[in-house]
C-alpha positions as CSV (number, residue, x, y, z in Angstrom):
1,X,238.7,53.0,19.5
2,X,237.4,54.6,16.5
3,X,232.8,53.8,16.0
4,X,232.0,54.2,12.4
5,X,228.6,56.4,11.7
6,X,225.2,54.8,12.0
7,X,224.0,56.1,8.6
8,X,227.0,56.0,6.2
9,X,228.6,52.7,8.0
10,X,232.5,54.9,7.7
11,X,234.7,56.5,9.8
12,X,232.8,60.0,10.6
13,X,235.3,63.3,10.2
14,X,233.0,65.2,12.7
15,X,231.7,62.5,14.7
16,X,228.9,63.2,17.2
17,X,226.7,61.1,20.0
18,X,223.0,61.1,20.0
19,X,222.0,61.8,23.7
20,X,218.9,59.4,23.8
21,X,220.3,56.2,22.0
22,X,224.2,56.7,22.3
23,X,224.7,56.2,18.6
24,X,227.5,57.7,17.0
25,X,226.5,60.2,13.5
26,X,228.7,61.8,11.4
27,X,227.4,65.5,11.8
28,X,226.5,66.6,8.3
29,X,224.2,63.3,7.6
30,X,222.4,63.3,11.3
31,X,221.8,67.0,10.8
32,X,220.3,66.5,7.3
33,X,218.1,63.7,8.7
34,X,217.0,65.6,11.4
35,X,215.9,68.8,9.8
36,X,214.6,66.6,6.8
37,X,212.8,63.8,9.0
38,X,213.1,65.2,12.7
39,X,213.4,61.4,14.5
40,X,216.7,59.6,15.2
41,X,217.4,57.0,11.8
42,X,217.7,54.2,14.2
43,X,215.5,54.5,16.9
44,X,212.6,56.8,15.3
45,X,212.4,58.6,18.4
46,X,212.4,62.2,18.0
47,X,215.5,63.9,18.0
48,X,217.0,67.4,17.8
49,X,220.6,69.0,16.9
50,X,220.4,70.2,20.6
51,X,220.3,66.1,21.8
52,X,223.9,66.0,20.1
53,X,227.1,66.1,21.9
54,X,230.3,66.8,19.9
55,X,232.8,64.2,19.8
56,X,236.4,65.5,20.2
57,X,238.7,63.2,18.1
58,X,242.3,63.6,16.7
59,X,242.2,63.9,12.9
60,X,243.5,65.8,10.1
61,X,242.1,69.3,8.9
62,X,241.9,69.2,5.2
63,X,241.7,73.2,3.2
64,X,238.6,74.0,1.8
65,X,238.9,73.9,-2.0
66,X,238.3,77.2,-3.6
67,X,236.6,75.4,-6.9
68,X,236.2,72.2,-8.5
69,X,239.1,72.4,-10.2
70,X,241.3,70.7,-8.4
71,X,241.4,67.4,-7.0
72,X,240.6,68.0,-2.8
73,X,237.9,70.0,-4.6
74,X,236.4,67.0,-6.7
75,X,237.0,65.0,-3.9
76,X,234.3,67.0,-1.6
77,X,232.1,67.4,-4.3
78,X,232.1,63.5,-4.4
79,X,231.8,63.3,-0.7
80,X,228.6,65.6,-0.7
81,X,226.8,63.4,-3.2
82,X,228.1,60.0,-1.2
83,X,226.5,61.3,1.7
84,X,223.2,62.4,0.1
85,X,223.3,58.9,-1.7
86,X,223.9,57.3,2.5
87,X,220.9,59.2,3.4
88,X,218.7,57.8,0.5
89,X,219.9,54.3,0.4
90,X,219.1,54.2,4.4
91,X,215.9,56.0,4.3
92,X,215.1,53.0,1.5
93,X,215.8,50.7,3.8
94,X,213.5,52.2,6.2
95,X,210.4,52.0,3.7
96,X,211.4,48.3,2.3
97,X,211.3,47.4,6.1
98,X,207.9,49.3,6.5
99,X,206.5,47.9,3.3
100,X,207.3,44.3,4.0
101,X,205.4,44.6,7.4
102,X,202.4,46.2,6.0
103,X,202.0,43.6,3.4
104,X,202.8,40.7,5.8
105,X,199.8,42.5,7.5
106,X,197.7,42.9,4.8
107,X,198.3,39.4,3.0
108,X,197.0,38.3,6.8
109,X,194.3,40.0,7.0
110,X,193.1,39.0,2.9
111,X,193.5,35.4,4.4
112,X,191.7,35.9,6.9
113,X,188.4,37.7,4.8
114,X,188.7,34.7,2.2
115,X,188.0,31.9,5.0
116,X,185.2,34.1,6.2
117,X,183.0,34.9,2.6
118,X,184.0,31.0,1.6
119,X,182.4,29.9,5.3
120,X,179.5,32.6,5.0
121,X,178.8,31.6,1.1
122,X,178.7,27.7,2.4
123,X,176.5,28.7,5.2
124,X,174.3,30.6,2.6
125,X,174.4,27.6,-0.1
126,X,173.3,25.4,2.9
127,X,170.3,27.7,4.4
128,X,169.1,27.8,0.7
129,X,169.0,24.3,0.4
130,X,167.6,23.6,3.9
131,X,164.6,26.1,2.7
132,X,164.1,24.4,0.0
133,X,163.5,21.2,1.8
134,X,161.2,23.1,3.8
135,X,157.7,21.1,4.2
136,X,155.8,24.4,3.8
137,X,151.8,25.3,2.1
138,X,149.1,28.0,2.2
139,X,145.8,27.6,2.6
140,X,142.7,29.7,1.9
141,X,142.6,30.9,5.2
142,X,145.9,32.8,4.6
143,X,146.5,35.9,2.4
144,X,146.8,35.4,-1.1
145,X,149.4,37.7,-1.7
146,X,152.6,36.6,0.9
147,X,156.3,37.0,0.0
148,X,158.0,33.6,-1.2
149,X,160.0,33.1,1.8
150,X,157.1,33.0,4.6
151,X,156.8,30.8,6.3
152,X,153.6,28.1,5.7
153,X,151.3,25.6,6.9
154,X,150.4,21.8,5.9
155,X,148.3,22.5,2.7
156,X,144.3,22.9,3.6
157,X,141.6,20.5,2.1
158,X,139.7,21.9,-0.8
159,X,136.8,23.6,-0.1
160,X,133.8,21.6,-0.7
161,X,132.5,24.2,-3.8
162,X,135.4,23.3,-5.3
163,X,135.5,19.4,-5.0
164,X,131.8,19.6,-6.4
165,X,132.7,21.5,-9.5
166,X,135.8,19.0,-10.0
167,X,133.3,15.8,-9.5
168,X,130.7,17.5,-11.4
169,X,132.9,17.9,-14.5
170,X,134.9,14.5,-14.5
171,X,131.2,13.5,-14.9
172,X,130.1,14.8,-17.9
173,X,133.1,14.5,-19.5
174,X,133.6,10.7,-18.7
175,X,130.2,10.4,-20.5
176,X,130.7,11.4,-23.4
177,X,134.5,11.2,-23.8
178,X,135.1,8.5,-25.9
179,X,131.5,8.1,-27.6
180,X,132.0,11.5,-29.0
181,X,132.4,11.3,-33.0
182,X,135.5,13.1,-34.9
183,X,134.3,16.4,-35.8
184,X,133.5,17.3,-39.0
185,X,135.5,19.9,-40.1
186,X,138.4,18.2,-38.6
187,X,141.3,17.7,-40.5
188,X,142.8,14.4,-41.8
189,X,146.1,13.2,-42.5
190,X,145.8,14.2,-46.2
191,X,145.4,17.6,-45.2
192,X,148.4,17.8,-42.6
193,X,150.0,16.4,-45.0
194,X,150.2,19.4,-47.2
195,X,150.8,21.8,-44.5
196,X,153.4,24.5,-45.1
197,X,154.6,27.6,-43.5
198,X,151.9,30.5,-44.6
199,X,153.0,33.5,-42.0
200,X,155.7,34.3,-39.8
201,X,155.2,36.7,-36.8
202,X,158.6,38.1,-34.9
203,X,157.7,39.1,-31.2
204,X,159.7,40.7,-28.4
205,X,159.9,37.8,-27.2
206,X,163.7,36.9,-26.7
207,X,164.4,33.6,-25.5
208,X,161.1,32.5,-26.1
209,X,159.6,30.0,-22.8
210,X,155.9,29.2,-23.9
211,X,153.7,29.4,-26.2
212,X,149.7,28.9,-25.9
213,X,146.8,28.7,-28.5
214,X,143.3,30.0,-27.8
215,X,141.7,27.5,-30.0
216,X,138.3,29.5,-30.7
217,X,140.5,32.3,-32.7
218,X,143.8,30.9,-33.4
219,X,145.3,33.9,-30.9
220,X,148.9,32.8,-29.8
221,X,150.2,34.2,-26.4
222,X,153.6,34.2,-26.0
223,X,156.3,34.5,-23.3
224,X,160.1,35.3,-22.8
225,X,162.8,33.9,-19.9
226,X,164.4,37.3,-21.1
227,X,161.2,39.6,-20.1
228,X,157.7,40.3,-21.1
229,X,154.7,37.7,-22.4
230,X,152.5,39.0,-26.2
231,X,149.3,38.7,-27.3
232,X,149.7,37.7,-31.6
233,X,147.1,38.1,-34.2
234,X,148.0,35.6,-36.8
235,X,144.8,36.9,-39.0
236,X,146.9,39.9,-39.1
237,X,150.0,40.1,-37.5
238,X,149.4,42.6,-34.3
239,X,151.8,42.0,-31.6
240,X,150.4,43.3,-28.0
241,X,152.2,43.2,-24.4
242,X,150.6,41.9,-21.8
243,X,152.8,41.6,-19.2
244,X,155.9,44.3,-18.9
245,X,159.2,43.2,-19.5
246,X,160.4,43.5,-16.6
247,X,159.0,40.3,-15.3
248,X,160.9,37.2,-16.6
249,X,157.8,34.7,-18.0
250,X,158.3,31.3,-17.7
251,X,154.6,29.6,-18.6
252,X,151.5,30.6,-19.7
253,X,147.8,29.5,-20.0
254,X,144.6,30.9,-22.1
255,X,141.0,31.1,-20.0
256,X,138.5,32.5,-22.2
257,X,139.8,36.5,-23.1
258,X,142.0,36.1,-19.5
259,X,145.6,34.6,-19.0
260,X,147.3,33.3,-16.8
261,X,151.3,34.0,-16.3
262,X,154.1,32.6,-14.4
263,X,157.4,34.0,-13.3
264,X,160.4,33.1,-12.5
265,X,160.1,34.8,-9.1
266,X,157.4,32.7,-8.2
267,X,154.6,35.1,-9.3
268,X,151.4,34.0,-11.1
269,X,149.4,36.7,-12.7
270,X,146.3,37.3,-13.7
271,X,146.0,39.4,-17.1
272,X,143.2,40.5,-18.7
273,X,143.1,42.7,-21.1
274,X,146.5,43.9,-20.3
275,X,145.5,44.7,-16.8
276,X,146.3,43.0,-13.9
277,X,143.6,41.7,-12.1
278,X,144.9,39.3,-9.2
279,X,148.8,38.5,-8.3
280,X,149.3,35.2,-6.3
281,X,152.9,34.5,-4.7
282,X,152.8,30.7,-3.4
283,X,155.8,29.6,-4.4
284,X,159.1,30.4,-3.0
285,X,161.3,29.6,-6.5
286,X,160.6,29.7,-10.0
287,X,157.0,28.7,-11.2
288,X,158.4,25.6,-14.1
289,X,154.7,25.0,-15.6
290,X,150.7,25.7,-15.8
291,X,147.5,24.1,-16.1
292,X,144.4,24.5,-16.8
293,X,141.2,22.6,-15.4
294,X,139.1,21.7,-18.3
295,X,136.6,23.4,-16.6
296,X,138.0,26.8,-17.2
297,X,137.9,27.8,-13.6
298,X,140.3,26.3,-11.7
299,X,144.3,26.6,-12.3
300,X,147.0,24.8,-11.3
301,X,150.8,25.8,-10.9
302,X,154.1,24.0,-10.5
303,X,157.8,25.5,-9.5
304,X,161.1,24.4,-8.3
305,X,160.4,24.3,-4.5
306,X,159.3,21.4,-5.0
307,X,155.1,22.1,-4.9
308,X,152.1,22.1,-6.5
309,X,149.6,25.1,-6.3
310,X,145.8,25.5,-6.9
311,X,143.4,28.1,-7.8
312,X,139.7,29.1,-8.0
313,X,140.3,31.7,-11.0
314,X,136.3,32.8,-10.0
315,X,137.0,34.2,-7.3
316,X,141.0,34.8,-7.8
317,X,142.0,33.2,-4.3
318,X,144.3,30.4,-3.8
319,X,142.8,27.0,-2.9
320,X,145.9,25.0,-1.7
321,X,149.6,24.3,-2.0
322,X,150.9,20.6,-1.7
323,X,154.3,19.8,-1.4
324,X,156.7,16.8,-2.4
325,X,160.3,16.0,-2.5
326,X,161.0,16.7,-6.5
327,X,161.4,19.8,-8.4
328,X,158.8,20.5,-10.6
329,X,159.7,21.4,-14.9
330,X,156.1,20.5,-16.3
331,X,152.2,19.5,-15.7
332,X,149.0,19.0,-17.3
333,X,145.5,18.0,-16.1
334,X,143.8,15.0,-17.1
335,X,140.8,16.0,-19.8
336,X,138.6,14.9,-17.6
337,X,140.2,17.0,-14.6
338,X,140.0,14.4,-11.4
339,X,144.1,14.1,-11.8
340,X,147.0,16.0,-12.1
341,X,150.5,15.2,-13.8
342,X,153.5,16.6,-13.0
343,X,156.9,15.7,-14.5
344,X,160.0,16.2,-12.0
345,X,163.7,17.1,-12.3
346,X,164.2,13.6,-10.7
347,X,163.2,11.2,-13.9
348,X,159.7,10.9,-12.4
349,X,156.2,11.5,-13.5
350,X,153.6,11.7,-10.5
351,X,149.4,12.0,-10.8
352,X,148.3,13.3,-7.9
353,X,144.5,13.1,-7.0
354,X,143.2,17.0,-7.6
355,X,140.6,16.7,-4.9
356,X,142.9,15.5,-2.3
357,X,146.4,15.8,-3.2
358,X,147.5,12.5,-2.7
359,X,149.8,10.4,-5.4
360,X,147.9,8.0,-7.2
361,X,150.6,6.6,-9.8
362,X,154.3,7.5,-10.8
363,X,156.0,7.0,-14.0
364,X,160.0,6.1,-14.1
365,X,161.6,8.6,-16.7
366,X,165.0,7.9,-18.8
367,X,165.8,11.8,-17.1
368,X,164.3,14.9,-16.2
369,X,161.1,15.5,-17.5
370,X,160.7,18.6,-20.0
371,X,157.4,18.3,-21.8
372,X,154.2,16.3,-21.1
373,X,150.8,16.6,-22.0
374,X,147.4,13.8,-21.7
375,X,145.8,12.3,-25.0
376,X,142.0,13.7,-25.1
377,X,140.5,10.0,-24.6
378,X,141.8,10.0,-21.1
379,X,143.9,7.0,-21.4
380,X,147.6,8.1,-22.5
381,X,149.7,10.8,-21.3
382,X,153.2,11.6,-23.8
383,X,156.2,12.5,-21.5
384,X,160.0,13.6,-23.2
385,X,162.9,14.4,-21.5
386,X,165.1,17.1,-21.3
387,X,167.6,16.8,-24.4
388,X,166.0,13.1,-25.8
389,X,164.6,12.3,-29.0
390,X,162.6,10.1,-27.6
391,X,158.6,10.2,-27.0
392,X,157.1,7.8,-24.2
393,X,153.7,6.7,-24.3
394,X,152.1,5.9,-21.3
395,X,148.6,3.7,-20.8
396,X,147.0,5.5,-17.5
397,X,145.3,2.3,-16.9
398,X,148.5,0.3,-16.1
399,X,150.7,1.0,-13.5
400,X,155.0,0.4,-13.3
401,X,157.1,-0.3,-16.1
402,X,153.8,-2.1,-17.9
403,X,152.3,1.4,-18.8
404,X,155.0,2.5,-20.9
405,X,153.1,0.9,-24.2
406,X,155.5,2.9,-27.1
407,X,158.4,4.9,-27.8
408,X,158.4,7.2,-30.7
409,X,161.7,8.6,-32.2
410,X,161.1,11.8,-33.4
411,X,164.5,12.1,-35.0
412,X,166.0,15.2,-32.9
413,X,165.0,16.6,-29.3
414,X,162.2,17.0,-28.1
415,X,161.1,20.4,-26.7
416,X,157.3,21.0,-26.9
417,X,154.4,18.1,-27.4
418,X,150.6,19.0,-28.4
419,X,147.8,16.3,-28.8
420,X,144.6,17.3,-30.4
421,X,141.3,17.1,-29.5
422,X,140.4,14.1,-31.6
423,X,143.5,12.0,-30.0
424,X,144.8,10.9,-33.5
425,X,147.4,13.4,-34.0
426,X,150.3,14.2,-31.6
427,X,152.1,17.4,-33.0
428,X,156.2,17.1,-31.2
429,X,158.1,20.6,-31.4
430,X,162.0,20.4,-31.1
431,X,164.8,22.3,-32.8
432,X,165.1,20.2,-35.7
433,X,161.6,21.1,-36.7
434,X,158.2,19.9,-36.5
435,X,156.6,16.6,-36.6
436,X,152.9,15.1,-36.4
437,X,152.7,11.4,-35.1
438,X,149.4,9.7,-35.7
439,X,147.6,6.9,-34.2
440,X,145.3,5.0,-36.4
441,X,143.0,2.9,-33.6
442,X,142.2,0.5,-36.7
443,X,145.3,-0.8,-36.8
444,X,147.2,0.3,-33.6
445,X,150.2,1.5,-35.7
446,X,151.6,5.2,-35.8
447,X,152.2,6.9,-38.5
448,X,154.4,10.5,-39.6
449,X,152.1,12.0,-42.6
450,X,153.8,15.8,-41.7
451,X,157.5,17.0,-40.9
452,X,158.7,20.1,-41.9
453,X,162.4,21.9,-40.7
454,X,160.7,24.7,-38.9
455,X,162.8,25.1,-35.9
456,X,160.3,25.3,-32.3
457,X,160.7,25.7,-29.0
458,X,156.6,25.4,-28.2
459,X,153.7,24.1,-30.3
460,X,150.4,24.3,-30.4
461,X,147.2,23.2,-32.6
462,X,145.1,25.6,-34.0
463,X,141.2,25.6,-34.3
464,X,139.9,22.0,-36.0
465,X,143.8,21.0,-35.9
466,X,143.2,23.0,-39.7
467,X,146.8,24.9,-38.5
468,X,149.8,24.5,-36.5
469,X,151.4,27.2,-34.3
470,X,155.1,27.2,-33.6
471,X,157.8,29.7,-31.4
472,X,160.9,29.2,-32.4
473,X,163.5,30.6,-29.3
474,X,164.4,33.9,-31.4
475,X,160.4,34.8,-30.6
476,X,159.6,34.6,-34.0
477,X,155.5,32.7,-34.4
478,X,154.7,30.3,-37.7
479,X,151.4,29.7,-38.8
480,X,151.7,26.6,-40.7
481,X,148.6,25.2,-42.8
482,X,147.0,24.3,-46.5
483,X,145.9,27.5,-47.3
């Protein structure tokens, strides 16, 4: 019985037996294969024209055309190109076979990486989260300068210096606090009233964060989530860097000619001059807010792990760290510096005692906080929240929903708040422009005498309240007054 060839699938003229797998070949296409490929087409094995045996078989001997120009010769001419199209359309079966198993392979092994980076991402996302809930703190004892991820102890007492200087100044300034008369070259309401814009100052400042006012000389520092935090001369419009912008600023804070900046990798800096003269690294996230002691020598930092910082800027050591269970976006001390406020990502508002870091009230917000700041009498503090309109007064000597005492609509949101020294005016910053609020004790009513459509993203009084500061988020600073 007649075997058809292995390659070509027809009855082979010169039929011949592989030795190692018994298959039958028609000569002309194993012998092409071998010295093309040297393996046997079915097998792979290697084969030579030495492991064929010659099949004898009865068949017909056809002449060898002379040309193509007759039929027997078009004929072989068509058989040549048959077989060489066998040989293709087998050795393309061989690769589609090949291929299909190295991408089964490969789509196997894909699945298999994508279950391992989505298991290691979720064991990532849940570390983070677990170190942020870490009950962590540094004390004085420790070195000031440590990377955010050590590890740290319960937060130390203050040293006893330091609880001497806070009593000391609470006080004097509880004595004289609210017998103290309106200055004299303070402004009134009929001269906000006329306020207008009188210079505008553009700074590096991208993506403006902060702005604060030195009120002895009107000098604005400025800062950028983008990079870099300014020095600007509104008297005449010199723009100086004081930090590089390579660190992202997120808050800033005036002490006499020094500053103090935060970052958004947890640094706080302190500048002066443009040099930097101490580097503390507490936090283990972004540092959301600063404070200044109205004493002028102790700060106070907040961030999103969820703690408080302080520090003696004397001596440029860090006093304590306290931790809680909220992530921190604002604070402000007290004017007469025996508490601290801090506004939360959780709708909360909490004073904490400065001296020893224990919560003595906390006020229920509408959502997280963005902006808050204490009325210079010592008896209100004005909270917003982030994307509201709305402006809370609190009473510090009520506790609950009781202390809430007013709600001002500013009439867009709220980004930036600023009370004065005198308490009367309360100067709101927001993208829709600015507004002054004012509180006339006489007859317990509030009042609007200024609004203008200067777009702000942080505000700021200047000396006698005579001027108003205002950062819009392009970086660009408007002096705003009579003159």
């Amino acid at each position: 019985m007649a075997t058809l060839c292995a390659i070509s699938g027809e009855l082979p003229q010169t039929p011949v037996v592989s030795r190692k797998s018994g298959n039958v070949y028609e000569k002309r296409l194993i012998e092409a294969y071998i010295t093309e490929n040297g393996t046997e087409p079915t097998t792979g094995a290697p084969l030579t024209t030495e492991d064929l045996l010659d099949i004898q078989s009865s068949h017909t001997v056809r002449p060898r055309a002379p040309a193509l120009t007759s039929i027997p010769a078009l004929l072989g001419a068509f058989q040549q190109e048959w077989d060489a199209l066998a040989l293709e359309v087998f050795t393309l079966q061989q690769n589609l076979a090949q291929t299909r198993q190295e991408l089964s392979t490969a789509l196997y092994q894909n699945d298999a990486a994508v279950r391992v980076i989505a298991r290691l991402t979720q064991e990532r996302d849940a570390a983070r989260e677990a170190l942020k809930n870490i009950n962590v703190n540094t004390g004085p004892g420790l070195p000031e300068e440590t990377n955010g991820d050590a590890m740290r102890v319960d937060s130390a007492p203050l040293p006893d210096d330091i609880i001497a200087k806070i009593e000391a100044t609470q006080a004097a300034l509880m004595k004289t606090r609210r017998k103290r008369p309106v200055p004299a070259e303070w402004a009134v309401a009929d001269t906000i009233s006329t306020f207008k814009p009188t210079r505008s100052i553009e700074t590096p400042a991208a993506d403006a964060s902060f702005l604060d006012v030195r009120k002895s000389d009107d000098v604005a520092l400025v800062g950028s989530r983008a990079g870099g935090a300014y020095v600007v001369q509104p008297s005449d419009g010199q723009v100086s860097a004081v930090v590089p912008r390579t660190e992202f600023v997120t808050a800033g804070r005036w002490f006499g000619s020094r500053c103090a900046i935060a970052t958004k990798s947890g640094k706080v800096l302190i500048v002066d001059d443009g040099q930097e003269l101490a580097s503390f690294n507490a936090h283990s996230g972004s540092v959301t807010g600063l404070a200044l002691h109205p004493s002028g020598d102790i700060l106070a930092s907040v961030g999103a792990d969820k703690s408080y910082a302080l520090y003696d800027l004397e001596q440029n050591r860090l006093l304590t760290q306290v931790n809680t269970t909220s992530e921190f976006t604002c604070t402000s001390f007290h004017p007469d510096g025996h508490l601290l406020a801090a506004g939360g990502n959780n709708g909360q508002v909490q004073i904490f005692d400065v001296k020893s870091g224990a919560v003595g009230g906390t006020y229920d917000l509408d959502g997280s906080a963005k902006t808050l700041c204490f009325s210079e009498n010592g008896t209100w503090l004005a909270t917003a929240t982030e994307g509201s309109a709305t402006i809370s007064i609190w009473d510090l000597r009520k506790s609950g929903a009781e202390a809430l005492i007013h709600q001002l609509d500013a009439g867009d949101v709220v980004e930036s708040l600023d009370w004065d020294y005198t308490a009367q005016y309360l100067l709101v910053g927001g993208p829709g422009g600015l507004t002054v609020k004012q509180y006339t004790k006489s007859t317990k009513l509030w009042s609007e005498p200024f609004k203008a459509a200067v777009p702000s993203s942080s505000v700021g009084w200047g000396d006698s309240a005579q001027s108003i500061l205002s950062l819009n988020n392009a970086g660009m600073v408007t002096v705003l007054s009579s003159a």
